[in-house]
N, C-alpha and C positions, 0 to 999 in steps of 0.2 A: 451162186453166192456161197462163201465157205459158211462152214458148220461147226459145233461144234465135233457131230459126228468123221468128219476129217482127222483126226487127231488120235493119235494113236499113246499109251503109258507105258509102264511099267509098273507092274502089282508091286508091290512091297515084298513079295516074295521073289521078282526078279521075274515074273509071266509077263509076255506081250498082254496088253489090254485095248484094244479096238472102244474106241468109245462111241463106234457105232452100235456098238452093245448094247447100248441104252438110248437105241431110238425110242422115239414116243413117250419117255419119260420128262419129267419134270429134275435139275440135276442142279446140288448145291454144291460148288466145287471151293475150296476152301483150303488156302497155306497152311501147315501148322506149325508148333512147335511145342517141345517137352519140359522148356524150362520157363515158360512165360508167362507174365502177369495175368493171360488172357488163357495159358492154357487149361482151367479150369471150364473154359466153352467146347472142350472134347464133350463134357457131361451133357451139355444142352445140345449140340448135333448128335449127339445116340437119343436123345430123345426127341427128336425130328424124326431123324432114322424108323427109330421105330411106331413113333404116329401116323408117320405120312409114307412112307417105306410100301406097306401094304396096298397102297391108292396109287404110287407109281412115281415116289420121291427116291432119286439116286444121291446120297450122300457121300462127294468123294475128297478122301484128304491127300494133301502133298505137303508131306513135312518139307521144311526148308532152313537152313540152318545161316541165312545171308542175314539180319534181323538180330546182332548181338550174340552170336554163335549160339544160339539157343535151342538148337536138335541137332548138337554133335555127335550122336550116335549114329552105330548100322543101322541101316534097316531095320534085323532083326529086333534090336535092342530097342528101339522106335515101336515095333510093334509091339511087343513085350509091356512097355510102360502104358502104349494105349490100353490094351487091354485090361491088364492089373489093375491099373488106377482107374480109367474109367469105363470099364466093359465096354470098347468101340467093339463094335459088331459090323458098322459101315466099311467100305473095301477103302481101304491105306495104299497108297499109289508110293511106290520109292522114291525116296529123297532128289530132289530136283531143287535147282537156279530157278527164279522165279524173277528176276531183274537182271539186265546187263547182258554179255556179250554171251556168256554162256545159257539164258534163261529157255528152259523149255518151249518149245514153238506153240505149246497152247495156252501158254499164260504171253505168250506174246501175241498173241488172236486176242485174247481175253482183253486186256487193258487197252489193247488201240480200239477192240468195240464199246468197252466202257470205261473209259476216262474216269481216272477219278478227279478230287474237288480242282478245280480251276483250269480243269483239260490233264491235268498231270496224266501221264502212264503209268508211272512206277509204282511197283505196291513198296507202300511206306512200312508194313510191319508185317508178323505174322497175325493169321487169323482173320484177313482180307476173302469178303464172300462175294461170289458170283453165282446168280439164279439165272438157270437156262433152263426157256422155257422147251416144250417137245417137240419145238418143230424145230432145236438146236441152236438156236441164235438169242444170246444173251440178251435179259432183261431188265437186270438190275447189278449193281456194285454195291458192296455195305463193307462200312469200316471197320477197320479189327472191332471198335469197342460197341458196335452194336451185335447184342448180344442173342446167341438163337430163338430165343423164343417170340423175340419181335420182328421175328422173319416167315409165322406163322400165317398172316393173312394173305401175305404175297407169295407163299408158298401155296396155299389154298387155291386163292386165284390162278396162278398157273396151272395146277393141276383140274381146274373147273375147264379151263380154258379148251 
């Protein structure tokens, strides 16, 4: 059965990233963006990151710019803004398709294992969160507007798990 350990990134630095790297951990993977109503939820995933980070929480973002062009930047500049604005310390994956014909092979893993509301696939926005649990295989979906800190008990629970 695939994994999410299958799946290979790209750091935002432009590094291969094996996301078997993060076996056995517990891993919130999450679209972003730098101009969004929601991007003020960088602040609440750095403080996941660093609550649950130490017990075996991987916090990974992928900016995406499909969503109202709203992380039309490089990379670099993407990282730049995370950091200033919100001290992301969590590992930033390079700008990736997350919908359609171009979209990344792990967010096309991601949305046919978890459908979002009415079976749909497609992420509707930035800020769309996927909880994978350690043995790799997705557990939950949350909507851009549910916000990180109420991803706390389920983050908990996975990593009890």
């Amino acid at each position: 059965m695939p994994s999410v350990y299958d799946f290979e990134a790209l750091s935002i630095t432009g590094q291969p990233v094996p996301l078997s790297h993060y076996k056995g951990q517990v891993m919130l993977i999450v679209n972003t963006a730098s101009a969004c109503g929601f991007t003020p939820q960088f602040a609440g995933l750095e403080e996941l990151h660093k609550a649950y980070g130490p017990r075996g929480l991987a916090v990974l973002g992928f900016p995406c710019n499909q969503f109202g062009s709203q992380d039309p930047g490089s990379n670099e500049e993407i990282a730049g803004f995370c950091q200033l604005n919100y001290g992301v310390s969590f590992p930033m994956m390079a700008k990736i398709d997350v919908n359609g014909a171009e979209a990344h092979p792990l967010y096309r893993w991601l949305t046919a294992e978890a459908p979002g509301l009415l079976g749909s696939k497609a992420i509707k926005w930035n800020f769309t969160k996927f909880l994978v649990g350690k043995d790799g295989q997705v557990l939950k979906r949350y909507a851009p507007q549910d916000a990180p800190a109420k991803l706390a008990g389920d983050i908990e629970a996975a990593l009890a798990a």
